[in-house]
C-alpha positions, 0 to 999 in steps of 0.5 A: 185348398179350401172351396173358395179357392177351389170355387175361385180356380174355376171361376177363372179357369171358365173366364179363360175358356179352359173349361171342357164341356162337362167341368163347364156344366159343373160350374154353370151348376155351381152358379146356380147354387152359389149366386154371389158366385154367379154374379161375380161371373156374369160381372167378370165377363161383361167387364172382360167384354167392355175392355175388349172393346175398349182398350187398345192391344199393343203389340210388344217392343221390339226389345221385348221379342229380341229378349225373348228370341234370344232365351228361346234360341237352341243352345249348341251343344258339342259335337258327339261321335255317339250323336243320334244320327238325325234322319234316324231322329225324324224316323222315330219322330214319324212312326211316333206320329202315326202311332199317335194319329192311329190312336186318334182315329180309333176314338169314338167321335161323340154322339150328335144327341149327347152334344145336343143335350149337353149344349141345351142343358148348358144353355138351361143353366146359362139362362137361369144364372142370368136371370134372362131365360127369353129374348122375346117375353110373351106369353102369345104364341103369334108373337113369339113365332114370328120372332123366332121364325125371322131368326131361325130356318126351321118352321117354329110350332109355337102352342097355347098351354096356358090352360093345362097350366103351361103358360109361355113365357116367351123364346130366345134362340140358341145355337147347338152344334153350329145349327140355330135352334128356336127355343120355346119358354114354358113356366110351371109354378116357379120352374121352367121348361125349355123346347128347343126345336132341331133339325130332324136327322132321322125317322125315329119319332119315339120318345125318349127320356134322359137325364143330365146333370140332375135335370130332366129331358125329352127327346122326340121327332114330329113331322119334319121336326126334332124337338129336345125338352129340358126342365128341372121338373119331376120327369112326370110333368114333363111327360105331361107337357110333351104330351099336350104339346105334341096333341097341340101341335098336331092340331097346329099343323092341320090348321088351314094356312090363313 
């Protein structure tokens, strides 16, 4: 099998969902690297999306289901006097079960932080095969916040950095672990940097530095807030930036309510 069919298995496995988080960031990586690729899978799923919603679903004859009930039926088999007795059947079946259950349990349960940061990067991706990386294009922060305010809970903290040489381009929202997370859009030369703000789950407010799929993050806590930055800058200037957005910020917060 070459790359193509290789490139063309997972094109399909990702339009029929069967792709985990972590294969789906390997494709989303892909895309960005091979734009005809990206293309044809930006293509593929708003055709899937236009016939969705256009052509009607109709169920199977009842012909059909009788066929396939009938293929599916238990087949009698005689009987046996070395027959496995069934309640000794449904005993294994239950301590299989448990075992089963038991094993599931022990599992570590996935750090929040991780799904956060898999999910954003994910959404750092989509945006860039998309070519669309803002809902909201502005680069006037008292445009951009109230439009991410009227579709968020949190208290967006939107800042001018246009003269250190973080211009905003706008935001968009994203969704992360079944919470609505307001996203600031920063540009630096030809690259970006996204700020998604979360909500704060703990006091911890130090800074922390990671990276994921060869891009670059910032995780901090400022005031009542959470914040996760994701760039595929030098981990340098992104320092930079968090550093001039957490000083801009602050200043934000003491600014007197109008």
């Amino acid at each position: 099998m070459n790359a193509a069919d290789d490139k063309s298995l997972m094109l399909q496995a990702a339009l029929d969902g069967e792709l985990d988080a972590r294969a789906m960031l390997d494709f989303e990586r892909a895309c960005a690297e091979n734009p005809e690729l990206g293309a044809e899978y930006v293509r593929l799923t708003d055709l899937d999306a236009l016939l969705r919603r256009h052509v009607a679903i109709e169920p199977a004859s009842k012909a059909l289901r009788d066929r396939i009930d009938a293929l599916t039926a238990p087949v009698q088999q005689p009987k046996s006097r070395f027959a496995p007795s069934y309640r000794a059947l449904a005993a294994s079946l239950a301590v299989f079960c448990l075992a089963g259950l038991g094993a599931l349990t022990l599992q570590p349960r996935p750090n929040p932080s991780d799904i956060q940061a898999e999910a954003l990067v994910s959404a750092f991706i989509r945006a860039q095969i998309a070519g669309q990386p803002v809902d909201v294009a502005s680069s006037d922060r008292h445009t951009v916040k109230p439009w991410l305010a009227g579709r968020a809970p949190l208290a967006v903290s939107a800042v001018d950095l246009a003269a250190s040489g973080f211009p905003l381009a706008g935001g968009r929202v994203e969704v992360v672990d079944r919470h609505v997370a307001p996203t600031l859009v920063y540009k630096r030369r030809e690259h970006r940097i996204d700020v998604s703000e979360l909500p704060l789950t703990g006091a911890d407010a130090t800074l922390r530095f990671s990276s994921l799929e060869g891009y670059h993050l910032a995780r901090w806590s400022d005031a009542d807030r959470s914040y996760l930055a994701v760039t595929d800058l030098p981990q340098s200037e992104l320092a930079d930036f968090v550093a001039l957005f957490r000083a801009a910020g602050a200043v934000e917060r003491e600014e007197p309510k109008k």
